[in-house]
N, C-alpha and C positions, 0 to 999 in steps of 0.2 A: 418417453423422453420429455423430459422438461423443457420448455422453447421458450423464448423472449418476444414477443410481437416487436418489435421495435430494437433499433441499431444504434439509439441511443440512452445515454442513462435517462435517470426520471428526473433528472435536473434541479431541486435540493441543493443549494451553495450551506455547506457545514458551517457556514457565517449567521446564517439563520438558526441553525441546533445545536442542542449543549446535551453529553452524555448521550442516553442510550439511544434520543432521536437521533443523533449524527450518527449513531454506531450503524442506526438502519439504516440509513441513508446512504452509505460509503457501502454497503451490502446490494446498493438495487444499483447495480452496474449490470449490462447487457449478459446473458448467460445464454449459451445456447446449446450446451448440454450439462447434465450434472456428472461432470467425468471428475476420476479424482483431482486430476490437474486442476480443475475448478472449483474442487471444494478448497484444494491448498492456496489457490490464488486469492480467493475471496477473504478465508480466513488471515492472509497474508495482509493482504488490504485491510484490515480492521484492526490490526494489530497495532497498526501505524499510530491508529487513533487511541486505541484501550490496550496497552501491552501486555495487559492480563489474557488478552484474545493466544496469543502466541504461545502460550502453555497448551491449548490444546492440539493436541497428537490426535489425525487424520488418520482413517486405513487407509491401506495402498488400494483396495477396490470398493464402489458404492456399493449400494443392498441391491438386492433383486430387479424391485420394485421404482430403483434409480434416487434414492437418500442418500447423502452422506454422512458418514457415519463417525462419530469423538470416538476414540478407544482408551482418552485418559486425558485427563482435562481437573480442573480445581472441583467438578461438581461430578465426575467420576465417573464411567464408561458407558458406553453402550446410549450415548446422544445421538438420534437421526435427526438429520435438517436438509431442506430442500428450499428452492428459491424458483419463482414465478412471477412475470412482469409481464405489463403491458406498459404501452408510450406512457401515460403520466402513472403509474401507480405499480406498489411492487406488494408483494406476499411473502415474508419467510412464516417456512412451519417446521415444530418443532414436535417431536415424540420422545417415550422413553417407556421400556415395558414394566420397569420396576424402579422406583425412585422413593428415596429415606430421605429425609431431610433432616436434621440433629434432632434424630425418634419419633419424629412423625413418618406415618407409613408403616407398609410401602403402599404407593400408589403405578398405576399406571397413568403416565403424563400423555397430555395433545393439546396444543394447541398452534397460534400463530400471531405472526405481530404485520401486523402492513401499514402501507401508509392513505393518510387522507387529506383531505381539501386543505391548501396554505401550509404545508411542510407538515400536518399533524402527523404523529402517529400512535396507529392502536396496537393495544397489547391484548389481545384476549378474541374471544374467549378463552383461555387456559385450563383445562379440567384434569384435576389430580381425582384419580375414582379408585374407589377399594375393590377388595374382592366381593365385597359384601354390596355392593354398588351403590355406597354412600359417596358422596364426592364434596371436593373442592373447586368451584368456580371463582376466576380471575375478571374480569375485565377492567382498562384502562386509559384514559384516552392523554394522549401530551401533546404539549405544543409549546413554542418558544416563540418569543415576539421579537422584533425588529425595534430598537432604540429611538428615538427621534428622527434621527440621521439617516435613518437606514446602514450605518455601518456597521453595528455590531448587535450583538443578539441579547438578549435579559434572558435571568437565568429560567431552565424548562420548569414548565409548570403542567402540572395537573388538572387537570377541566373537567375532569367526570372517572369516578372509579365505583367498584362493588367485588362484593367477597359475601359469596354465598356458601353457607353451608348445610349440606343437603343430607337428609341420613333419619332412616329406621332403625338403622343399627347403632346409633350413637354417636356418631362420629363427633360433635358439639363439645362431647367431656373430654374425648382425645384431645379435641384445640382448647382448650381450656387447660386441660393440665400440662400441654406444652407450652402454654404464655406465661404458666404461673411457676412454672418446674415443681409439680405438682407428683406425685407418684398415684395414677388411677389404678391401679391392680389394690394397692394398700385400702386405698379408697372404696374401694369395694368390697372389700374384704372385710373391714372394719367400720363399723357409724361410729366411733369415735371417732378415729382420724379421719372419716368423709365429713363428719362435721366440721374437725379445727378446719381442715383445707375453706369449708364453705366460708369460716367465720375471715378467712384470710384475705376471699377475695372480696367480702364483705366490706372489710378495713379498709382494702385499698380502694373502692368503689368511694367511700365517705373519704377518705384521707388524700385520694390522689385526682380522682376520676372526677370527684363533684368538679363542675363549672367546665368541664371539657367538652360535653353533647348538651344536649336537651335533657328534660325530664322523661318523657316518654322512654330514650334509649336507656336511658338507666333504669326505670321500671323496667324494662325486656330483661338489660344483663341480670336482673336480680333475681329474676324469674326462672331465669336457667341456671341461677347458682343454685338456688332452692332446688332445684330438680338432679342437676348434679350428684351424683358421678350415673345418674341414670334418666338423663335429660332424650329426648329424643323429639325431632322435630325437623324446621329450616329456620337458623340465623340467617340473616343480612345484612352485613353493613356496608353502608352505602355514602357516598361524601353529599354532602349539600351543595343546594344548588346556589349559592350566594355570590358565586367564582371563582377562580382556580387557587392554586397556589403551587409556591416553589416546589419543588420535588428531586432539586437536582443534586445535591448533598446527600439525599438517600437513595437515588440511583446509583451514586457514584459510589456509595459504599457497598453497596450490593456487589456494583462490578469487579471494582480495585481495593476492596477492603478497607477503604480508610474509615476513621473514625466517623459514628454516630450512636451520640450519647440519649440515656432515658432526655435529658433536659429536653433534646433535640427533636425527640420522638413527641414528648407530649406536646412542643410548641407548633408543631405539625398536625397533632389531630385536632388540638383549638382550633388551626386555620381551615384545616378542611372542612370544618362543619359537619364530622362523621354523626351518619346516625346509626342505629339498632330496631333490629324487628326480631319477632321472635313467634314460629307459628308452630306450638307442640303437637305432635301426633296423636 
């Protein structure tokens, strides 16, 4: 059974958080079983804030093991999640034993988001892993600042993130040709079209990418175009360490769908200062 050390929440005024911080935040309220009652409450309470939360459909009993359980939701069935708090600090964790995401996968999902020092909160680690036990690693850290005033909050920001990609099997050309909507079976199949795809990502490296990283990151991406569609190794991308930035426009679309255009995307990876590594097998 899942218990709450403490009979109060974790204290977080949603004055302080924008997006998916407050969403955890309004989530680390006292739990002292994970009965369904309590998965529909909590969910019920989030919705308040992100009313896309209200789409998902609870079962009427947790798992075995005391998760509860989405049976139909915008990102589709068979979501377990559990919640664990202490007085200042809370833990959701989140699984799925088989998860696609538009053609990527499938993967088996785990990870969790909790909170840390001054309202932050962390996203990850998150590991999407194949059968092949190549994986996907997340980590993310957010935090929103307090105004002048102390009245109102600036928008959530970003402070340290990384996206690892781990894989003997290849998994690298899979991400790759699902950024670029690439077909890798053709690609493999044929050196002519595994070439045009090379020459395409090429184009867009010189026509879009220049002046967004470093020179180093763009050496690595080039390295695993070349190798592409039979690339095998670990990427890494990772944000710089220069300071944060906004991120709450692309949370929000994530959550509630709204609009987030390429314009919006590349003025976000200038600000983050991403980089790229690249270590082949």
């Amino acid at each position: 059974m899942i218990r709450s050390t403490s009979s109060r929440g974790v204290g977080l005024p949603c004055r302080w958080l924008s997006g998916a911080v407050c969403l955890a935040a309004m989530m680390a309220q006292p739990v002292f079983a994970m009965t369904p009652e309590d998965c529909i409450r909590l969910r019920d309470m989030v919705a308040k804030s992100v009313p896309a939360v209200s789409q998902l459909r609870m079962s009427p009993s947790v798992t075995e093991d005391l998760w509860c359980r989405i049976i139909d939701g915008p990102l589709g069935s068979g979501w377990d999640w559990r919640m664990s708090q202490t007085q200042e600090n809370f833990q959701l964790e989140l699984r799925k034993d088989r998860f696609t995401y538009d053609g990527l996968g499938p993967f088996t999902v785990g990870g969790r988001v909790e909170t840390l020092d001054e309202g932050s909160v962390r996203i990850g680690p998150v590991t999407l892993k194949k059968l092949n036990e190549d994986a996907l690693t997340v980590t993310a850290d957010f935090g929103a600042l307090e105004d002048e005033d102390g009245s109102t909050s600036r928008p959530m920001r970003l402070a340290g993130g990384q996206l690892r990609v781990l894989g003997a099997g290849g998994l690298i050309n899979e991400v790759l040709a699902w950024a670029f909507r690439h077909d890798l079976q053709a690609a493999k199949s044929s050196l002519i079209t595994a070439r045009n795809q090379r020459d395409e990502m090429e184009s867009w490296l010189a026509s879009r990418g220049a002046g967004m990283t470093d020179a180093a990151s763009s050496g690595a991406f080039r390295k695993i175009v070349q190798a592409y569609p039979n690339a095998r190794g670990t990427a890494v991308l990772s944000m710089g360490q220069d300071g944060s930035v906004d991120v709450g426009a692309l949370v929000m679309a994530v959550i509630t769908g709204s609009a987030f255009s390429r314009g919006d995307a590349t003025a976000l990876i200038r600000d983050a200062g991403l980089r790229l590594s690249w270590q082949p097998e």
